[in-house]
DOMARGU-101881 format. One record per residue (C-alpha): residue number from 1; x, y, z. Coordinates in steps of 0.001 Angstrom, whole numbers, plus 500000, padded with zeros to 6 digits. Layout:
N
  segu       X       Y       Z
   NUM       X       Y       Z
...
This chain:
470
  segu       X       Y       Z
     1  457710  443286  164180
     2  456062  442336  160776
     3  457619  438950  159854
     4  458555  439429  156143
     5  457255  438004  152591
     6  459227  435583  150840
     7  459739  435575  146710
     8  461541  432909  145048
     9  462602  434516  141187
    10  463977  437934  140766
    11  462139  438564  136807
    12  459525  440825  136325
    13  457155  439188  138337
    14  459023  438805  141349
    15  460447  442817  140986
    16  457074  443779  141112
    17  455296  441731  143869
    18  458477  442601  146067
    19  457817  446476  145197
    20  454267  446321  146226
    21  454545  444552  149218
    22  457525  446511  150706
    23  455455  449679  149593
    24  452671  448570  152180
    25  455229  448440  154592
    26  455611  444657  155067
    27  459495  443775  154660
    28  460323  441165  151674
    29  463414  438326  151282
    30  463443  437953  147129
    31  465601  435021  146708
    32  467345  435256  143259
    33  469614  432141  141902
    34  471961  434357  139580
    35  474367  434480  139361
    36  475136  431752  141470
    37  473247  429280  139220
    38  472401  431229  135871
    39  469769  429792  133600
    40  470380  428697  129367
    41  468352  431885  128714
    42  469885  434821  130709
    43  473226  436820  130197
    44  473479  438720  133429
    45  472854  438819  137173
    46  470397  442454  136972
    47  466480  441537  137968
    48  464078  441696  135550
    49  466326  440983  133112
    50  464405  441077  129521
    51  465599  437377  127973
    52  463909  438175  124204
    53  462170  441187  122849
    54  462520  444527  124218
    55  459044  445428  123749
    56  456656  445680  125927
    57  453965  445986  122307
    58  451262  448823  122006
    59  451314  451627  124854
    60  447840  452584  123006
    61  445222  452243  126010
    62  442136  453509  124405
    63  441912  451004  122286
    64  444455  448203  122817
    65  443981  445530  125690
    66  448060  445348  126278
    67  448026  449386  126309
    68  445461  449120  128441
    69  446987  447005  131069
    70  449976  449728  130962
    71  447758  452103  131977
    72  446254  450084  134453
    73  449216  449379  136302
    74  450581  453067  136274
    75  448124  454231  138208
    76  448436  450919  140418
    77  451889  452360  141080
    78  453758  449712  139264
    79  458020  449970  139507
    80  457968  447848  136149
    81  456229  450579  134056
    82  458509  453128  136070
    83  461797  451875  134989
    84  460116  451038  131187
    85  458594  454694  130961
    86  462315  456217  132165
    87  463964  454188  129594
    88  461998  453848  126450
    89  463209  453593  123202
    90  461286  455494  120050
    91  459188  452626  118492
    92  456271  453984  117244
    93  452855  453394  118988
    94  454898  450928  121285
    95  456423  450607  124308
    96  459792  449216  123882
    97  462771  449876  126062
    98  465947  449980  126119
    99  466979  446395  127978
   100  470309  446952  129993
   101  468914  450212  131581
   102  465305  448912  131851
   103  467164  445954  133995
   104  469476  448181  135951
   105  466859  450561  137177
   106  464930  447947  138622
   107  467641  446780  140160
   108  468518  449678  141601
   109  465472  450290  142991
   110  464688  447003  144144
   111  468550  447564  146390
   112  467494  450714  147602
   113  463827  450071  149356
   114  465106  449872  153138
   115  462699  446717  153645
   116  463700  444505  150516
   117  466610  442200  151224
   118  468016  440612  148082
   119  469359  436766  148914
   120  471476  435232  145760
   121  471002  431929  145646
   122  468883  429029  144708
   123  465940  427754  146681
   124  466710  424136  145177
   125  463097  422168  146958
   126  460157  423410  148784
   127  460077  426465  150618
   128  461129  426072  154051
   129  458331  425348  156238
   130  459312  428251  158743
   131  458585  430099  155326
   132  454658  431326  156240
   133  454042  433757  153520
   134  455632  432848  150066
   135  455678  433858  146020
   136  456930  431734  143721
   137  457577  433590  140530
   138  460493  431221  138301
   139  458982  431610  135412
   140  458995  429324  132645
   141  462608  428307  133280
   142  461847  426827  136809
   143  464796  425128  138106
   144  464271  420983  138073
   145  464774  420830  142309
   146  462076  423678  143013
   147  459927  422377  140025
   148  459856  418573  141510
   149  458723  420220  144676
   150  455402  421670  143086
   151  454785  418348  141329
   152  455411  417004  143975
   153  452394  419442  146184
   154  450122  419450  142850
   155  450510  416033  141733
   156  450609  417100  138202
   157  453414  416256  135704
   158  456397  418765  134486
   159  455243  420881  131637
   160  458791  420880  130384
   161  458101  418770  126865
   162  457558  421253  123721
   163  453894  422607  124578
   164  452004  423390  120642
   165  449478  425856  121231
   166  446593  426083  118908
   167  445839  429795  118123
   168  442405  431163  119492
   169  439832  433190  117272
   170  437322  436324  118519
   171  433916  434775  117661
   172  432987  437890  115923
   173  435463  437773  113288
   174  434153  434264  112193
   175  432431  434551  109646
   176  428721  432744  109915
   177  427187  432464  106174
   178  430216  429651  105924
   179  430726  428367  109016
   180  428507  426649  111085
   181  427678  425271  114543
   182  426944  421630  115159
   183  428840  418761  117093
   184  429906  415435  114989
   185  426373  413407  114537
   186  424746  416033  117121
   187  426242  414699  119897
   188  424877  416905  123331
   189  427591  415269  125428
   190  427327  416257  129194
   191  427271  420029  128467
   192  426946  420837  125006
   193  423694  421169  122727
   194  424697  419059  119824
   195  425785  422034  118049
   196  429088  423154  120272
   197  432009  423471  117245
   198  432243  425809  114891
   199  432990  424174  111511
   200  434667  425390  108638
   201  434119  423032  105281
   202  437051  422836  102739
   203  436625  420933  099252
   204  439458  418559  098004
   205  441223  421596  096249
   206  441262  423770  099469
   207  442686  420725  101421
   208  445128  420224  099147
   209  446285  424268  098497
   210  446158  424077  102618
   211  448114  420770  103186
   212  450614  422175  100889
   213  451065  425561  102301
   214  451331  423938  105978
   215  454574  421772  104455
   216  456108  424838  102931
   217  455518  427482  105666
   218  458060  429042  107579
   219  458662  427556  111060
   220  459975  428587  114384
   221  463885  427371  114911
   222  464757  425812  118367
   223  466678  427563  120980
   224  469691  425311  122062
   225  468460  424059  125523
   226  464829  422819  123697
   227  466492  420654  120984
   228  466232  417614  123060
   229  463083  418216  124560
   230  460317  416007  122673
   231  457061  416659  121285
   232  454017  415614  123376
   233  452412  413166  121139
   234  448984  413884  122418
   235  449482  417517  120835
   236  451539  417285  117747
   237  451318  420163  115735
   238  448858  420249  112819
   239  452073  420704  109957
   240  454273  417395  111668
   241  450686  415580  111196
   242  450659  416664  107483
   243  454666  415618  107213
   244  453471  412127  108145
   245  451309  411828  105515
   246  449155  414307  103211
   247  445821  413013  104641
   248  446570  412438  108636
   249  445006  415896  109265
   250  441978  414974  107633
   251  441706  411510  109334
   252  442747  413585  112790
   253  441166  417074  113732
   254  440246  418123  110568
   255  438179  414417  109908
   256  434691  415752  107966
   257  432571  412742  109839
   258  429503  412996  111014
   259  428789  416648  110063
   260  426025  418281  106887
   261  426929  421512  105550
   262  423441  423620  106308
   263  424536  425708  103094
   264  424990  422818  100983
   265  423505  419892  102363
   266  424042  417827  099536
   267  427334  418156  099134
   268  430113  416394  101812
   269  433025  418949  102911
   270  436185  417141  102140
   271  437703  418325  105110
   272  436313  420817  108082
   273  438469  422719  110179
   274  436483  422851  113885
   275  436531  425036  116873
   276  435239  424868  120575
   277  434278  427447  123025
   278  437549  428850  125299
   279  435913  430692  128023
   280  432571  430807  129305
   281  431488  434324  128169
   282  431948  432687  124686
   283  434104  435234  122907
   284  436836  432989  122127
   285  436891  429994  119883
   286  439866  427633  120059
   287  441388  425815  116555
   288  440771  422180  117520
   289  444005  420557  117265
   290  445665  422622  115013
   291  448934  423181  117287
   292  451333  424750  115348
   293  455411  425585  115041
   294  454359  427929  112104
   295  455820  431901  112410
   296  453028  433583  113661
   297  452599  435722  110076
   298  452583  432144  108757
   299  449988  431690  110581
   300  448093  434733  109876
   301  448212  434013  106383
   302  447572  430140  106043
   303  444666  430279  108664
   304  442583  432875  106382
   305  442396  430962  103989
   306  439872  428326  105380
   307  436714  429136  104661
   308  434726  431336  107167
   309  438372  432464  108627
   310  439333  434966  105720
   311  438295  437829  108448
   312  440053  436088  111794
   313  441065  438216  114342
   314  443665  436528  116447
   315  443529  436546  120065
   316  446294  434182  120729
   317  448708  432560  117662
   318  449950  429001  118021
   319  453134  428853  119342
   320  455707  425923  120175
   321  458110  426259  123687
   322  459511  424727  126144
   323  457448  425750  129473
   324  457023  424811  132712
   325  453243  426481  134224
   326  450629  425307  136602
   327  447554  423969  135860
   328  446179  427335  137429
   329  442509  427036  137623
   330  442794  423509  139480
   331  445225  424560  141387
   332  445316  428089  142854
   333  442368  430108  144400
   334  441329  433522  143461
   335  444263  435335  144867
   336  446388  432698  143419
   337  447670  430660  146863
   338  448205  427041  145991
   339  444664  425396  147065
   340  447369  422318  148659
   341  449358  424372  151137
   342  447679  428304  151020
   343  451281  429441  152246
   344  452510  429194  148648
   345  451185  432065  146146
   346  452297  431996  142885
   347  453009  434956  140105
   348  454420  435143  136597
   349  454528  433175  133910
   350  454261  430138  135891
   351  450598  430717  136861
   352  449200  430688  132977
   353  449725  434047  131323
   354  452142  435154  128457
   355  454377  438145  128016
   356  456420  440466  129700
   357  453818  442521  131425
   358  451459  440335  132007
   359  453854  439021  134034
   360  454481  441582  135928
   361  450852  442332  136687
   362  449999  438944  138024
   363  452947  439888  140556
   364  451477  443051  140924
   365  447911  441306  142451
   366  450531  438931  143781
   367  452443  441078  146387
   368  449260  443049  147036
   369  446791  439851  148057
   370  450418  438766  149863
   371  450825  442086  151753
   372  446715  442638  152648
   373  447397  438725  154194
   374  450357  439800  156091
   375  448346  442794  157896
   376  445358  440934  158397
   377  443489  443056  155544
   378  440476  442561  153115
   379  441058  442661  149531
   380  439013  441475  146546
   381  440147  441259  143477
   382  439827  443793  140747
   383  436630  443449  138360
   384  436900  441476  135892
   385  436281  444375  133736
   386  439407  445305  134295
   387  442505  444220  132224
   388  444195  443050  135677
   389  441093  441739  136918
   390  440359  439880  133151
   391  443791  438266  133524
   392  443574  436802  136887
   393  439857  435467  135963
   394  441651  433295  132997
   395  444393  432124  135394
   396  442401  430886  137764
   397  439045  430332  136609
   398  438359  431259  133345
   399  438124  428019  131559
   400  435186  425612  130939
   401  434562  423191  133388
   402  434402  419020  132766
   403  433223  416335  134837
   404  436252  414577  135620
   405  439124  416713  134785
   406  439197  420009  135987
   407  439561  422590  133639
   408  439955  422091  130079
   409  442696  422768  127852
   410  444311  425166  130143
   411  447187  427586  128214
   412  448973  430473  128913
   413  447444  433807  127553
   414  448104  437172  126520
   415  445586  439816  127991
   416  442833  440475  125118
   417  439809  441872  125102
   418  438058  437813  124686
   419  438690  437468  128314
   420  436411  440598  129361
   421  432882  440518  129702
   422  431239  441850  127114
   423  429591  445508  126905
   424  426007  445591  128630
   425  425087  447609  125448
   426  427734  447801  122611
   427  428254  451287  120635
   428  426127  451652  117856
   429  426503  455221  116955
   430  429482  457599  117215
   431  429891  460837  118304
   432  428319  463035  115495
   433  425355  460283  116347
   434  426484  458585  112602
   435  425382  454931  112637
   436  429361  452789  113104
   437  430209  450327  111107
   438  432803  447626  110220
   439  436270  449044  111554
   440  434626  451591  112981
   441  431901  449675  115214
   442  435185  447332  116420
   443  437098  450539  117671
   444  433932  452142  119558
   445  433642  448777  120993
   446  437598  448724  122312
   447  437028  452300  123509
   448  434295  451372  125485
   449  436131  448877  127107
   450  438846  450460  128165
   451  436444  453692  129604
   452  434853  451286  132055
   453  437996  448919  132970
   454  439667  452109  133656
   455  436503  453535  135679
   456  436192  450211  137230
   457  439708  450350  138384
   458  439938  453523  139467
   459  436603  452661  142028
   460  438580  449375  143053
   461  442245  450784  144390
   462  440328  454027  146015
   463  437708  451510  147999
   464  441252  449668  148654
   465  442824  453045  149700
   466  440220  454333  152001
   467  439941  450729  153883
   468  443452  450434  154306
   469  443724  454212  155788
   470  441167  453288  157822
């Protein structure tokens, strides 16, 4: 008899790794703590219960990274897009669904599969030791007894202070004849070249029209469990450093020192917005130290205005929350076991990524590395040309490297076309064999993405079909 899987948190993540496992025909325990213990964020006792928007964002998957992840996981037999697709609401070129009967249907399903046993009630430590196969997918809102436990295998600190995310930029939408690359005095360092940031100069009248419009703008409000939860001081955002005085910023991240203006050498920036390198295929450039409580339009609209960012594309806003994730790429392998007892895989939010189905596609991989383990199968993991396979590379290995540390500057992530390797040979023409340009050069690009993540995906679960009929 096949001993069965264990997974601690009944959300999206959990829903879906406990689907695909118990579809391989390994049986599953998902241990659920509501309604016995309910958390300050859900109303009701269904899994997969939505806790803020209802939308799962653009369904588009020929040209949107989100969309294409939808896709992906429809064809990887996903119960999450299932119950989403039966009950979706009209919203445009979105997905968005309608919440109670999105929550019941899983629910439902997840009571009806003959090998998933729902336990309610709260795994408050480590996973018993009898326990050989476990997911942990909590979430965000880990409960403190389970959440001392990791600490307490990982070593690291609780993540549960208000964590100010500095938005990420697409390297191709900065724009080059203002910006430029060089580190402060040329410093190499132990892996750089002397020219690693981007910089952005601003005069004394830009700082000013910026420092004023970071005071001003609209911020995010607090839900009612974060209110006493305290900024981490080592990553205040950028507009509480300008409400401590006008010119912190500029004697903080946005200091000028050190740095010459190739376009006007003569004349000193007053202030230079910087940003470093995210990921090693280089397509993403990260705002140093501008962590921000700003609404993401806010954002959007204060950010273009520094010079050689009036053309940003955004592939991650800042964003201010209370949130309790792994340092990921230290800390889990590549089919996301804990490196410090391999019995423990994680899934969710908790490993790194952001948003509802990114979620549940990192318990998708999840319950399938869990149930190949179980029945002493092989499995890679999907390409990283794949939105699925994209998303597991930033979780657990996407980030750059330093000596002492580990990886650097780890954050949770949406799925965006930054984290996929780039095109071996990028559209240059369309159809009608018209040279593309602008806009159009940017969709052909997306398009060609998704064509070979899809293809790529495709080749991956039918190699994993015919080896496990084999």
């Amino acid at each position: 008899m096949i001993k069965p899987v264990h997974i601690v948190g009944g959300g999206l993540a959990g829903s879906e790794a406990a689907w695909q496992i118990a579809g391989r025909g390994v049986p599953v325990v998902l241990h659920e703590m509501r309604p016995c213990r309910m958390t300050d964020a859900h109303q009701g006792s269904d899994l997969a219960e939505l806790v803020c928007s209802n939308s799962f964002r653009s369904d588009e998957h020929e040209t949107s990274a989100i969309g294409l992840l939808h896709e992906e996981m429809r064809r990887l037999g996903s119960l999450v897009m299932q119950a989403a697709d039966a009950h979706r609401l009209p919203a445009g070129g979105a997905l968005a669904v309608d919440r109670v009967g999105f929550a019941v249907a899983v629910t439902a399903a997840i009571n009806r599969h003959p090998l998933i046993e729902v336990v309610r009630a709260e795994i408050d430590g480590a996973p018993p030791a009898a326990w050989d196969h476990v997911i942990i997918a909590t979430g965000p809102l880990t409960s403190a007894p389970l959440a001392k436990a990791v600490r307490g295998l990982t070593g690291d600190d609780a993540l549960a202070f208000f964590d100010a995310i500095a938005p990420i930029v697409h390297r191709d939408s900065i724009n080059l004849d203002v910006a430029w690359f060089q580190s402060r005095y040329d410093k190499a360092g132990l892996a750089g070249s002397g020219a690693d940031y981007i910089n952005c100069p601003l005069t004394r009248p830009q700082y000013d029209a910026f420092v004023d419009a970071l005071l001003a703008g609209d911020k995010v409000s607090f839900h009612d469990w974060e209110a006493s939860t305290p900024y981490f001081d080592g990553c205040l955002p950028i507009e509480v450093m300008a409400e401590r005085g006008r010119e912190t910023p500029r004697h903080g991240p946005m200091k000028p020192f050190g740095l010459t203006n190739p376009y006007a050498p003569q004349v000193k920036p007053y202030a230079v917005v910087q940003l470093r390198q995210d990921n090693r295929l280089g397509t993403l450039f990260n705002m140093v130290g501008f962590q921000t409580k700003l609404k993401h339009a806010e954002q959007v609209r204060i950010f273009r205005a520094i010079p050689g960012l009036e053309n940003a594309e955004f592939a991650r806003l800042g964003g201010l929350h209370r949130n309790t994730f792994l340092n990921s790429p230290k800390h889990l392998d590549e089919s996301l076991r804990l490196k410090a007892d391999p019995r423990l895989r994680f899934a969710g939010q908790i490993t790194g990524c952001e948003g509802y189905v990114e979620s549940a596609a990192i318990g998708l991989l999840a319950g399938r590395f869990a149930a190949a383990d179980r029945l002493g199968e092989s499995i890679g993991s999907p390409p990283a040309t794949t939105a699925h396979g994209a998303l597991l590379s930033h979780i657990v290995g996407g980030h750059i490297e330093t000596i002492d540390a580990g990886p650097r500057s780890f954050q949770p992530m949406n799925v965006n076309f930054g984290l996929f390797p780039p095109l071996a040979r990028a559209p240059t023409r369309d159809d009608a064999g018209n040279r593309l340009r602008g806009s159009g050069k940017t969709l052909a690009r997306k398009r060609a993405l998704c064509r070979r993540a899809l293809a790529d995906l495709d080749t991956w679960s039918g190699a994993r079909s015919m080896a496990a009929a084999e």
